[in-house]
Backbone bond lengths (Angstrom), bond angles and torsions (degrees), N, CA, C in turn:
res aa  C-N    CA-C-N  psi(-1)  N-CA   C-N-CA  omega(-1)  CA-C   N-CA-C  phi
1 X - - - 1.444 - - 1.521 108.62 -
2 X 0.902 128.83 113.39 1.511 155.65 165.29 1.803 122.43 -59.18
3 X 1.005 126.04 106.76 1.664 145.67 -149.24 1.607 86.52 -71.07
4 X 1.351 114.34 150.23 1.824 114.29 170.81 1.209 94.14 -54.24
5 X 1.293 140.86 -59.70 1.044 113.73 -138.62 1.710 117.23 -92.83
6 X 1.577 118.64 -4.58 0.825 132.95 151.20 1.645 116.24 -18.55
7 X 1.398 120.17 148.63 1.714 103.46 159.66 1.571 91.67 -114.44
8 X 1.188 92.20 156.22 1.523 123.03 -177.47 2.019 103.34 -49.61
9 X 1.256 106.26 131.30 1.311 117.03 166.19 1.550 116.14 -109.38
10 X 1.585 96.74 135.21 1.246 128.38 -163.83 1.808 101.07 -77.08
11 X 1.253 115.63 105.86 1.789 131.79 166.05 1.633 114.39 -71.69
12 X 1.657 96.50 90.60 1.567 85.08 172.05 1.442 95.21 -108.81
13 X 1.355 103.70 171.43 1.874 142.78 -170.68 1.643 83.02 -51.62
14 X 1.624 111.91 140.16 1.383 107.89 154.65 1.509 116.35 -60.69
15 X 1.059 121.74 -28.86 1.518 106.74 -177.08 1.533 99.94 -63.49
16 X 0.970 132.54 -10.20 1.573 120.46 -172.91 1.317 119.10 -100.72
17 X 1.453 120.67 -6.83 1.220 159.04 -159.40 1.661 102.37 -90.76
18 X 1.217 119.19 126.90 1.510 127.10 179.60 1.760 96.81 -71.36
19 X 1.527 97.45 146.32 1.470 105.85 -169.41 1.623 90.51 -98.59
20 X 1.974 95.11 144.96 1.698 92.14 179.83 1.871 93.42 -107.61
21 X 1.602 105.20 143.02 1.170 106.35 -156.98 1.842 94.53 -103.89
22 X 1.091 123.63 94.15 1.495 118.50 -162.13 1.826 93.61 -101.88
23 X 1.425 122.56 52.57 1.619 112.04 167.57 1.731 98.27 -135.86
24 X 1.495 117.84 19.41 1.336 106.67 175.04 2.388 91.67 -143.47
25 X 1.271 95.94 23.33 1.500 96.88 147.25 1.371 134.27 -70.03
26 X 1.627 111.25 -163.47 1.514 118.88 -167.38 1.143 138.36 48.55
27 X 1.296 129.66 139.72 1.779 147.29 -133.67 1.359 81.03 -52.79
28 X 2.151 93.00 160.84 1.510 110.76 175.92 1.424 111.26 -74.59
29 X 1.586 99.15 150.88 1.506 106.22 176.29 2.091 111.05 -41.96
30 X 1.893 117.72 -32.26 1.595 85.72 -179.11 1.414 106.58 -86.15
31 X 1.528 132.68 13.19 1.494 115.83 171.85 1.413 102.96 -88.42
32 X 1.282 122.19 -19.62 1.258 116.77 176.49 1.512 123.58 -86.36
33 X 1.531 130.46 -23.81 1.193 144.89 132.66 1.665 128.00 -27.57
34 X 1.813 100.86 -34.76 1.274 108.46 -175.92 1.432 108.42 -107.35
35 X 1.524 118.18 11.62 1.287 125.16 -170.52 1.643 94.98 -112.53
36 X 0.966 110.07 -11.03 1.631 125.05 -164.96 1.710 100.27 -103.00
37 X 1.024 125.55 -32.75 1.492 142.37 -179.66 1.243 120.92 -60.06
38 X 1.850 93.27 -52.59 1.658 121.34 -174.46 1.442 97.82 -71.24
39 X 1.199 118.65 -33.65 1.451 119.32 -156.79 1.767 102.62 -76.13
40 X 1.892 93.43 -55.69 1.810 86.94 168.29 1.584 128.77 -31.49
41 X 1.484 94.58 -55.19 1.571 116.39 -168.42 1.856 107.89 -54.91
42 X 1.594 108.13 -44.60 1.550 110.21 177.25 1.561 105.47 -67.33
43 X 1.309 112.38 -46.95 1.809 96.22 175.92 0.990 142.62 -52.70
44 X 1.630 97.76 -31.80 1.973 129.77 170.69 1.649 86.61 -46.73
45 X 1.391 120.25 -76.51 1.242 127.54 -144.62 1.676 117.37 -80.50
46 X 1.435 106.84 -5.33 1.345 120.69 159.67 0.983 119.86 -66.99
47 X 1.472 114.42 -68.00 1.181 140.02 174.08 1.849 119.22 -25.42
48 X 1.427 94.29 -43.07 1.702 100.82 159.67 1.592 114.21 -139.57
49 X 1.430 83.48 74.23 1.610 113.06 153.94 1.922 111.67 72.08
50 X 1.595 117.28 7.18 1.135 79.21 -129.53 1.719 78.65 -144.75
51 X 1.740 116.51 129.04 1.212 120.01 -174.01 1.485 118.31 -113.11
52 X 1.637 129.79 162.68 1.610 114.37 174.37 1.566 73.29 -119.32
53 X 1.221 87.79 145.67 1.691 127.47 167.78 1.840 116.25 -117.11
54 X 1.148 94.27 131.67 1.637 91.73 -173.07 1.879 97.59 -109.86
55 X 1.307 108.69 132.83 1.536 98.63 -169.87 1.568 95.18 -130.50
56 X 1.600 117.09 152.09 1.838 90.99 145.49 1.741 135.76 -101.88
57 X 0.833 105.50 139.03 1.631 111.94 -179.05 1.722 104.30 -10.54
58 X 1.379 94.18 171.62 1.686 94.22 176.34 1.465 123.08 -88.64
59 X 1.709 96.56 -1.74 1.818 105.59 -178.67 1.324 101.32 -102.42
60 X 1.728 123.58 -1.39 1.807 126.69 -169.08 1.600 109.82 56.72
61 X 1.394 101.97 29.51 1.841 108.59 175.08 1.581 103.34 -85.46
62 X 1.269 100.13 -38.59 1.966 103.61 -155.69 0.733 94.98 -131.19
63 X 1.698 121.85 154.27 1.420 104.20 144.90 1.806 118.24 -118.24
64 X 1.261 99.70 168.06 1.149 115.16 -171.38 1.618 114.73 -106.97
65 X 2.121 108.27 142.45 1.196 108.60 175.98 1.483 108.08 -106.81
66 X 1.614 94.90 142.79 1.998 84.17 -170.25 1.802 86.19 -134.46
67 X 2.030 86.98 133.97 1.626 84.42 168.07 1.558 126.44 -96.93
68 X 1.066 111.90 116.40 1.980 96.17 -171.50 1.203 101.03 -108.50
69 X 1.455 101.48 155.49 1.771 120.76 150.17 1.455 111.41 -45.68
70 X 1.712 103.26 155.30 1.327 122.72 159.15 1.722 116.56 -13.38
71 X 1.400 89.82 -56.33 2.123 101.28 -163.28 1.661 103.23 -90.67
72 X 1.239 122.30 37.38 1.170 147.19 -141.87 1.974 112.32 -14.92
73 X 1.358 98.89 76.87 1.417 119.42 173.82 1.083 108.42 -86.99
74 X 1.499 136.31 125.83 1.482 120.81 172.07 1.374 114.89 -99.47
75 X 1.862 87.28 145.76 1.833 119.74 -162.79 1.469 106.61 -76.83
76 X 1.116 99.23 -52.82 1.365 120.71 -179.65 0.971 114.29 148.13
77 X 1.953 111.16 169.43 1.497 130.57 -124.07 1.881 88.56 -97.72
78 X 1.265 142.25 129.81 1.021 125.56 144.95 1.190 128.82 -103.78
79 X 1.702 109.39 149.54 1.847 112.35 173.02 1.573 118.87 -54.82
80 X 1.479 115.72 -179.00 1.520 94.47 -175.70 1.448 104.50 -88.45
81 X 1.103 123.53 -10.10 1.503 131.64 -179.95 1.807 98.15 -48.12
82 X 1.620 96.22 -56.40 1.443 107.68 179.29 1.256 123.12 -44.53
83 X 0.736 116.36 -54.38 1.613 144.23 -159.87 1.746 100.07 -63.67
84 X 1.349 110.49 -53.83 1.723 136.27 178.57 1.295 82.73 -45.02
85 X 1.378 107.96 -84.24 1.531 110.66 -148.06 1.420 116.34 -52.94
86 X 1.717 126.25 -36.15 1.025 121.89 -167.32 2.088 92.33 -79.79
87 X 1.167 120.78 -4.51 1.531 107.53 -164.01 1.638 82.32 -108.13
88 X 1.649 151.60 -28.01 1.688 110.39 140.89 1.350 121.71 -90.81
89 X 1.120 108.25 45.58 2.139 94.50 136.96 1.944 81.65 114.32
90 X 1.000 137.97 -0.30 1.885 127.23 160.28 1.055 99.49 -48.38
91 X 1.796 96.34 147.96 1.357 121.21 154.26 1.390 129.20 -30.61
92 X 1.283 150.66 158.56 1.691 139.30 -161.29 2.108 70.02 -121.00
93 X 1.367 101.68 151.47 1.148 111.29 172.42 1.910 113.31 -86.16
94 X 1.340 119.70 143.48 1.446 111.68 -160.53 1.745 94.41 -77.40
């Protein structure tokens, strides 16, 4: 349904109609590269016990990175510096 103030749209024949080609969709190969990255990085950190959680602060100013255990207890808060390093290949803080 079309608003008054809308102008009227013109109904042509599907044959006249541009074809939508939906078999060369879905995200570019680097979001999918970088979806593939993230994914390593969460297994790394499974793998020994150990998750980043992205939260926001309790005022919704900042947000905060928190590393938890398995039973998702939080370890503590890291900076993003932190966060970097442990996501290429740093030490996890004890």
């Amino acid at each position: 349904m079309s608003s008054p103030s809308a102008p009227p749209t013109e109904q042509r024949p599907a044959s006249e109609r541009p074809a939508i080609d939906l078999t060369h969709g879905g995200p570019p190969p680097e979001l999918l590269d970088q979806m593939a990255r993230a994914d390593e990085i969460n297994m790394r950190l499974r793998a020994s016990g150990r998750e980043l959680c992205f939260a926001l602060s309790g005022d919704g100013g900042s947000l905060e990175i928190e590393l938890r255990d398995a039973d998702g207890r939080v370890l503590c808060l890291l900076s993003l510096s932190e966060a970097i390093d442990i996501a290429e290949g740093g030490a996890l803080p004890e």
